[in-house]
C-alpha positions in Angstrom: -134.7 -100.1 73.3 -136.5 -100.8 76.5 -135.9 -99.2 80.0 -132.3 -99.6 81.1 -131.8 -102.1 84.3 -130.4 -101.3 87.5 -127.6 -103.4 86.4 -126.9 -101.0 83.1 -127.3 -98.0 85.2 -124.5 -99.1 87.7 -121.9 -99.7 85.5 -122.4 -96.4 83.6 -121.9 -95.0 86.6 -118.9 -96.9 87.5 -117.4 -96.4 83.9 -118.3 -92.7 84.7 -116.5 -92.5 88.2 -113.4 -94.4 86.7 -113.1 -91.7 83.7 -113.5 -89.1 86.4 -110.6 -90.3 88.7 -108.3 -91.1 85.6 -108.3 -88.0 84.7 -107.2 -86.0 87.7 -104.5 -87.9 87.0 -102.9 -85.0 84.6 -104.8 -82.4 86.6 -100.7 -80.9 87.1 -100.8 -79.6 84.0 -97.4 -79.7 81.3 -95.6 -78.2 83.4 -95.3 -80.3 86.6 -96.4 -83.4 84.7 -93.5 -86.5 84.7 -90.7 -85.6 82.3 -91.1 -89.5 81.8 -90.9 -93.0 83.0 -87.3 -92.4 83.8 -88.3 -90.0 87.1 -87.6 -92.8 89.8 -84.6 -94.2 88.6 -83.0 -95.7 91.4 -79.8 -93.8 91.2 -81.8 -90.6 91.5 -81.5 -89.3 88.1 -84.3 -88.1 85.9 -83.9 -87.8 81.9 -85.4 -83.6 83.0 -81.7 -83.4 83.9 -80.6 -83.6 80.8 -82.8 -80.6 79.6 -81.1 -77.9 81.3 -79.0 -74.8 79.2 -76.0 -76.4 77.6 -73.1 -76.2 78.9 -71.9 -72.1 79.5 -74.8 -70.6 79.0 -76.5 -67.8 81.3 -78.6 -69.4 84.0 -78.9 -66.4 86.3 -77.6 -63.8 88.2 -75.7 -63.8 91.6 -78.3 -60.9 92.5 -81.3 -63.2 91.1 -80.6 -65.9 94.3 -81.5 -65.0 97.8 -79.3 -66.0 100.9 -80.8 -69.1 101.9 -82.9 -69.4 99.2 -83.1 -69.7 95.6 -84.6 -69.7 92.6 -86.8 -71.7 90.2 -86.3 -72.0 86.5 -88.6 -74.2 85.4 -88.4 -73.8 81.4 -84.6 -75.6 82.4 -85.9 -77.6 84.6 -83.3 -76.5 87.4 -83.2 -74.9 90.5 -80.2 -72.6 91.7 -80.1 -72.3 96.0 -77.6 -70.4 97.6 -77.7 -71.6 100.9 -75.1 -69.3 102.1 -73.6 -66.1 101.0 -71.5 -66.4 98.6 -72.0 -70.4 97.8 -74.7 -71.7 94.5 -75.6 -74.7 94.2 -77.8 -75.9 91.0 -79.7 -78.9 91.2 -82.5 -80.7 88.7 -86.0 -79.0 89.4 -87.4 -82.7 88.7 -89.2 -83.9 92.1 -87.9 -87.7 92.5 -91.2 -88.6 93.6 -93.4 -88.2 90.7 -91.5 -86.2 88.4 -93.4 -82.7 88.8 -91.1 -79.5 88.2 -90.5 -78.1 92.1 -92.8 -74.6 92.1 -90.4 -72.3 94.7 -87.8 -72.3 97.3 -88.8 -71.2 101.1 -87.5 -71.2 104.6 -84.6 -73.7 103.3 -86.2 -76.1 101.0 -87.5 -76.2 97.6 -91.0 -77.2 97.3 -92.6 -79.7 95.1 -96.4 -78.4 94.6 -97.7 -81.9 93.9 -97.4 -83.8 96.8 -95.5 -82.0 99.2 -92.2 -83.3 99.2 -89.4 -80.6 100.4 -85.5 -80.4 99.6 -82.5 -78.8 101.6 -81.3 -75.7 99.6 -77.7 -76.5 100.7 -77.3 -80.3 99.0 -80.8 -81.2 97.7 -81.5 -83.8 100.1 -85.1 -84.6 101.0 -86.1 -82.6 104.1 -89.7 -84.1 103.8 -91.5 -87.0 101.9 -93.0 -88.3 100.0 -89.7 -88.3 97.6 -87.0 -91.0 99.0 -84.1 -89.3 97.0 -82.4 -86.5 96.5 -82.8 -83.9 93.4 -79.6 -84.6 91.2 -76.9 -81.9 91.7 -75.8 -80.1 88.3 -72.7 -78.5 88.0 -72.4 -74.6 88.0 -69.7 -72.0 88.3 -70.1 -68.6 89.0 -67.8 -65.9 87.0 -68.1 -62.4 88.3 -71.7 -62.3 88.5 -73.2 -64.6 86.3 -74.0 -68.4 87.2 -73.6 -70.6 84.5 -73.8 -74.2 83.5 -70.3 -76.1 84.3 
């Protein structure tokens, strides 16, 4: 094997740079990685939806969720807001941008780590893009004080 030619040398180093970018790609880790293919449907659904806690089960507290705020619960891929006292709202945690898991609510919006895009705690709304859509509402009821899936 002789000595490699500018021309091999470049495109190992291309092939090298293109491995490289590929793979931030999954730098999110399995957490906030796509739930699937299914995270931009146009109607603004995601298939992480349908992952939550069946249907009467525990989801949190009424103590758990601040006033204005809310609170994260990532292995169930939902979030749970009260924006005011006394009102819960529950909502996918599956950002309809890329289909990351939302890392926290703040200030009146819950917070997608991967690219920045922001939802109202009151109605899920985007407050700020990228994401177009909403997150998917999810119904809840509240009995005493213990929020559960509808």
């Amino acid at each position: 094997m002789g000595t490699p030619t500018r021309r091999t040398l470049l495109a190992g180093a291309g092939a090298v740079g293109l491995a490289t970018a590929l793979s931030g790609c999954a730098a999110y880790g399995p957490d906030s990685a796509p739930a699937d293919d299914d995270a931009n449907d146009d109607d603004g659904s995601s298939s992480g939806a349908n992952q939550t806690a069946p249907s009467g089960a525990s989801l949190a507290s009424t103590s758990d969720i601040p006033v204005g705020g809310g609170k994260v619960l990532a292995d169930q891929k939902i979030v749970v807001t009260q924006p005011t006292a006394g009102t819960f709202r529950c909502f996918t945690a599956v950002c309809t941008h890329a289909g990351c898991i939302v890392g926290d609510v703040s200030e009146g919006t819950i917070n997608c780590p991967c690219h920045g895009s922001r939802f109202k705690v009151a109605d899920g709304t985007v407050a700020a893009g990228p994401a177009k859509k909403a997150l998917a509402a999810i119904a809840i009821k509240v009995t005493g004080d213990a929020i559960s899936k509808a």
